[in-house]
N, CA, C and O of each residue as an XYZ file, in Angstrom:
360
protein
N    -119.809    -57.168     24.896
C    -118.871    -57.199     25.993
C    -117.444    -57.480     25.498
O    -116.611    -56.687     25.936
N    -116.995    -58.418     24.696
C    -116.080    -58.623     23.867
C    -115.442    -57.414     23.174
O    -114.370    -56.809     23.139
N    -116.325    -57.393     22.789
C    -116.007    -55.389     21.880
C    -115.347    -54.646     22.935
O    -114.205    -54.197     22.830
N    -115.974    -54.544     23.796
C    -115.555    -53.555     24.910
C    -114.423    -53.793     26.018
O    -114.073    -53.014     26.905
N    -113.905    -55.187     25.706
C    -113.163    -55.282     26.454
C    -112.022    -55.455     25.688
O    -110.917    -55.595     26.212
N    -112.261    -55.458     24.070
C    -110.959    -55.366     23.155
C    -110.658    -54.005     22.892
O    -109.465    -53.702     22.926
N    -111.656    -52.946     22.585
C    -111.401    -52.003     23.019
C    -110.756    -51.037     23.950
O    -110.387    -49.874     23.788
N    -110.712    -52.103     25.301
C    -110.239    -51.207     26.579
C    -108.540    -51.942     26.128
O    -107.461    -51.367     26.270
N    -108.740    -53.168     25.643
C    -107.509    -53.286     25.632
C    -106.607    -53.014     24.570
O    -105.521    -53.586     24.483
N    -107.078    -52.025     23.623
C    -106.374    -51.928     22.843
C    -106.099    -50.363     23.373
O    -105.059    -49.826     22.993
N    -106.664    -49.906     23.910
C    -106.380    -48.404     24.597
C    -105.260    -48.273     25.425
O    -104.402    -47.391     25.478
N    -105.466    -49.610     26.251
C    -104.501    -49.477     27.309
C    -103.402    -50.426     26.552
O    -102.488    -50.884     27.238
N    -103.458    -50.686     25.361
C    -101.640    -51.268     24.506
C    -101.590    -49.881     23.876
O    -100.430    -49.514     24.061
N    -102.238    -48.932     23.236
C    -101.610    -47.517     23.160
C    -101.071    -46.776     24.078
O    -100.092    -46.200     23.606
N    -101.200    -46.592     24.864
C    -100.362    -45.906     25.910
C     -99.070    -46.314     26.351
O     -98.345    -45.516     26.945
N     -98.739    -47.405     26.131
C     -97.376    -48.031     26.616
C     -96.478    -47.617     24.736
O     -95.417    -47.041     24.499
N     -97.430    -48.183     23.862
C     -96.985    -47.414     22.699
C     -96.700    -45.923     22.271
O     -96.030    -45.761     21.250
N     -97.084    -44.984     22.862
C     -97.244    -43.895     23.031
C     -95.909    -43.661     23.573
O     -95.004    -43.165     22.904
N     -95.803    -43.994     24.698
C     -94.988    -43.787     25.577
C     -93.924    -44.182     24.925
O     -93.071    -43.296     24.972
N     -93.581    -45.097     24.340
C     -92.063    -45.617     23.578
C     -91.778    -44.650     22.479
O     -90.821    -43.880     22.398
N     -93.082    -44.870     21.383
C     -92.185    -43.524     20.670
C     -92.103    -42.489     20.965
O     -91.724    -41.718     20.083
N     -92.436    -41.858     22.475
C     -92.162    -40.309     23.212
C     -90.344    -41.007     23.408
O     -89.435    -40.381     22.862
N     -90.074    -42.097     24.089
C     -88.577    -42.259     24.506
C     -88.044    -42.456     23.030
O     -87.170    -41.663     22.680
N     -88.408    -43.297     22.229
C     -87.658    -43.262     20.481
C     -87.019    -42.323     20.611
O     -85.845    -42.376     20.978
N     -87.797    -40.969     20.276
C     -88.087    -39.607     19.486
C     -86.876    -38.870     20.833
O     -86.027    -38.078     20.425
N     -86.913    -39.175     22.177
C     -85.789    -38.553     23.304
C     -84.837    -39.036     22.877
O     -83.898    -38.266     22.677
N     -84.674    -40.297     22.594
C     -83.430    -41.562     22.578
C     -82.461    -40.514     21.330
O     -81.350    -39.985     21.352
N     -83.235    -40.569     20.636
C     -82.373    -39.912     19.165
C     -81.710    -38.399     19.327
O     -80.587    -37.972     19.056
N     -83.230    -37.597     20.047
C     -82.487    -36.639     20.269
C     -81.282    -36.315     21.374
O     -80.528    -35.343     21.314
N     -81.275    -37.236     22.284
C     -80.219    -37.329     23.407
C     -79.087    -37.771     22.457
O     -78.138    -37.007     22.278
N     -79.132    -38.745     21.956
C     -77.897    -39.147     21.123
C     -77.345    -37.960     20.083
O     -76.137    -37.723     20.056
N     -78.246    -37.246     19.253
C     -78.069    -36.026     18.685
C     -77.155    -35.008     19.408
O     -76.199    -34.392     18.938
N     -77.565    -34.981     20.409
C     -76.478    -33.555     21.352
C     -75.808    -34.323     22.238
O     -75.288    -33.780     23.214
N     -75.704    -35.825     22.025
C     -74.064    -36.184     22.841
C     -73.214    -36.388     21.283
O     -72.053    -36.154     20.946
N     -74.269    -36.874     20.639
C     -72.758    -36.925     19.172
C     -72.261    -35.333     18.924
O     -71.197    -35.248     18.310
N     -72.788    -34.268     19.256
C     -72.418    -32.752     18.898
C     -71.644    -32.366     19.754
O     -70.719    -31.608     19.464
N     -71.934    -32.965     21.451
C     -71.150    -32.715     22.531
C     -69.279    -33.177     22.202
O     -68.195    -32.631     22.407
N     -69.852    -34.735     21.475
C     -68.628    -35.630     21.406
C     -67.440    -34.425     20.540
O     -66.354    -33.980     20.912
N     -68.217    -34.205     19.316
C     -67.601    -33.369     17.948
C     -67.057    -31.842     18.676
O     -65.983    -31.340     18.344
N     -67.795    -31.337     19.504
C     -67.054    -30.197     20.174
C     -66.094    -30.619     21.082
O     -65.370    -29.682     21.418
N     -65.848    -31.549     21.542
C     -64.997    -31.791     22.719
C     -63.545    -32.285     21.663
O     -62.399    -31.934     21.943
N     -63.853    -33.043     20.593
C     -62.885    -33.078     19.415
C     -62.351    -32.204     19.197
O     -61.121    -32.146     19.195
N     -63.125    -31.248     18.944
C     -62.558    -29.773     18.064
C     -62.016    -29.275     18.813
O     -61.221    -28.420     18.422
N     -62.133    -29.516     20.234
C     -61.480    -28.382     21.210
C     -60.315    -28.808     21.678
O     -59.320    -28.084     21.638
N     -60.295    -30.075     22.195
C     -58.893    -31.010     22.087
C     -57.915    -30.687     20.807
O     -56.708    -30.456     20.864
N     -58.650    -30.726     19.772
C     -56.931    -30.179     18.491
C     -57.065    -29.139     18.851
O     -55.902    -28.783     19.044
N     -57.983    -27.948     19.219
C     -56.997    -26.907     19.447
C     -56.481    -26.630     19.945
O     -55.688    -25.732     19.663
N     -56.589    -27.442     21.515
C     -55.911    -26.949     22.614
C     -54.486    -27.633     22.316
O     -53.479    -27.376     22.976
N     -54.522    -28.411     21.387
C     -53.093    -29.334     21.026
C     -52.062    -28.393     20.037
O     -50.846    -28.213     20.103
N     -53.054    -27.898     19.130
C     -52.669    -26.948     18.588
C     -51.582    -25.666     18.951
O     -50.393    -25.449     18.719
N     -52.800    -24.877     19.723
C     -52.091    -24.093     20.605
C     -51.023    -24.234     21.546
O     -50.289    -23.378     22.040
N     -51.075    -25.516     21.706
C     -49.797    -25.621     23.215
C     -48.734    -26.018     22.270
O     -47.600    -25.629     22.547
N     -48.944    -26.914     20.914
C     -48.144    -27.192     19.888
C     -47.136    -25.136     19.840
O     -46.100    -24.855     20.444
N     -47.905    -24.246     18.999
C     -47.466    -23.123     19.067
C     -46.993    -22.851     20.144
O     -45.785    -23.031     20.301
N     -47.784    -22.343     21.201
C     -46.454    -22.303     22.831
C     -45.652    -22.338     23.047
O     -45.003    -21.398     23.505
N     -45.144    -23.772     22.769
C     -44.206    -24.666     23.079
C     -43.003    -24.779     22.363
O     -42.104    -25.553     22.692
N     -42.941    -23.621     20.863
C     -42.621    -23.536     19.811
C     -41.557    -22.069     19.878
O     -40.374    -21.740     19.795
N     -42.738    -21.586     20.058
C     -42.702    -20.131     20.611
C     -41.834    -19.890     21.810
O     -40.931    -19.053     21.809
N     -42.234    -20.899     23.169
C     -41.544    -21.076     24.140
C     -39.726    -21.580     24.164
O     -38.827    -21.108     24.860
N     -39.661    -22.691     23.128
C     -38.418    -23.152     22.707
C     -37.876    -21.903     21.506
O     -36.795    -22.332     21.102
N     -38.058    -21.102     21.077
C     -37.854    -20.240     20.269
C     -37.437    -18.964     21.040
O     -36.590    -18.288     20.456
N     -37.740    -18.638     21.889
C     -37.662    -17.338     23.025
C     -36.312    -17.831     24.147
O     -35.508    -17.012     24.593
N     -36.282    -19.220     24.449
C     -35.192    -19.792     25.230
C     -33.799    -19.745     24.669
O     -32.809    -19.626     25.391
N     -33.752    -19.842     23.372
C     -32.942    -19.964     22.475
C     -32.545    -18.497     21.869
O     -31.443    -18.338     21.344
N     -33.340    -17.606     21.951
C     -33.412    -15.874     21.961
C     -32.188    -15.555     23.306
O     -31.028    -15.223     23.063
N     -32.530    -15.669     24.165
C     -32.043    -15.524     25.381
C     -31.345    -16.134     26.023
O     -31.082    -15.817     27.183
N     -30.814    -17.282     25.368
C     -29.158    -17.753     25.516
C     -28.262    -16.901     24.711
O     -27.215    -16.387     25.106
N     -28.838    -16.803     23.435
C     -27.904    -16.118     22.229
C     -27.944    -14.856     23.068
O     -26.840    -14.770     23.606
N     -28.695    -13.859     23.417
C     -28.624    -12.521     24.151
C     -27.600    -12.674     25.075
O     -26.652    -11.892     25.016
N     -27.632    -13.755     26.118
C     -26.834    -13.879     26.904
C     -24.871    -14.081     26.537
O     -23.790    -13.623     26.907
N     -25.314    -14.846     25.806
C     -23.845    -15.175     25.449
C     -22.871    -14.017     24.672
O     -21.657    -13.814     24.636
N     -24.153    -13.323     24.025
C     -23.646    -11.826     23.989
C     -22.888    -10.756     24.581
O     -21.962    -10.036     24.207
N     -23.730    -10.909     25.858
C     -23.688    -10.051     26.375
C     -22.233    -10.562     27.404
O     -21.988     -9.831     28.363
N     -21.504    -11.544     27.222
C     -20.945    -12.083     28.095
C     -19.207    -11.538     26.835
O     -18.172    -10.902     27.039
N     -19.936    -12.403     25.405
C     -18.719    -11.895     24.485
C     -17.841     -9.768     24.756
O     -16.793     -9.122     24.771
N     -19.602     -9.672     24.922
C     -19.314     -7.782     24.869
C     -18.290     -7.754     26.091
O     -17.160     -7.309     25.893
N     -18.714     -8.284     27.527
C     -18.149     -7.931     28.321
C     -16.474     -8.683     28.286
O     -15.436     -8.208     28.747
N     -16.603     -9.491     27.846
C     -15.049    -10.126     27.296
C     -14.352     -9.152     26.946
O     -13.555     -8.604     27.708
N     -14.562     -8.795     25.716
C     -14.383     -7.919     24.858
C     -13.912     -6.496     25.376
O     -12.859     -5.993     24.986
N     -14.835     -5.831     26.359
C     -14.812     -4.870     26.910
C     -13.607     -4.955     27.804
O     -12.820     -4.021     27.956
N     -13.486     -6.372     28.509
C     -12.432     -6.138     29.651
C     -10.961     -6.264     28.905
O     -10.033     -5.772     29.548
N     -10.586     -6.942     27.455
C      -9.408     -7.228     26.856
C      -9.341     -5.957     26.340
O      -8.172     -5.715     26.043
N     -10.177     -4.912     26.068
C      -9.921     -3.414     26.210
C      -9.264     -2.906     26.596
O      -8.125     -2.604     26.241
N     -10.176     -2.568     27.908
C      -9.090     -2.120     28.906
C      -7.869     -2.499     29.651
O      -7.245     -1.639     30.273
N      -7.463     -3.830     29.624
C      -7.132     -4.180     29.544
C      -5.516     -3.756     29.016
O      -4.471     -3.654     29.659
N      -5.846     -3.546     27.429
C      -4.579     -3.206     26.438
C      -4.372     -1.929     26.663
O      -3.226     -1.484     26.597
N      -5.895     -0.786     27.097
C      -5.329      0.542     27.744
C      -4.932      1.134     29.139
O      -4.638      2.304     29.384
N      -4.978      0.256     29.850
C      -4.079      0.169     30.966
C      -2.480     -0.544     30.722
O      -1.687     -0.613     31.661
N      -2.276     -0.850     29.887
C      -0.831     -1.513     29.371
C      -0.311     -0.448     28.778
O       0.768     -0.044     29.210
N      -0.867      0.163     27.803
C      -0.520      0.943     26.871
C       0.253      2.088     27.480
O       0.699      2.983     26.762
């Protein structure tokens, strides 16, 4: 009877054992694809830093295009009117 009731109880302490290293063996792998989740969400943050870095580069580079165009285009018309200007005098 002893036997059989160390028996039942060692059956029923496997199953609760069982059961833990089924969560171990989840535990690790859950942690596995949030540390990969973590490392992609890294990688994607510098690039998006990256990229807006370029943008923003690009963006201040094109602003600075198109003042100089402008101011051009303002010299030409200067230019153009002290023209005519001297040939209406002339």
């Amino acid at each position: 009877m002893i036997e059989e009731d160390s028996a039942f109880a060692n059956e029923e302490n496997d199953l609760p054992r069982e059961a833990n290293e089924m969560l171990i063996t989840d535990n690790a792998e859950l942690e596995e694809k949030l540390a990969n989740a973590e490392r992609r969400i890294a990688h994607l943050e510098a690039e998006l830093a990256r990229r807006t870095n370029f943008w923003r580069a690009a963006e201040t580079e094109l602003t600075e295009k198109i003042t100089e165009n402008d101011d051009l285009h303002e010299l030409r018309a200067a230019k153009s009117g002290a023209a005519s200007k001297e040939q209406t005098s002339s």
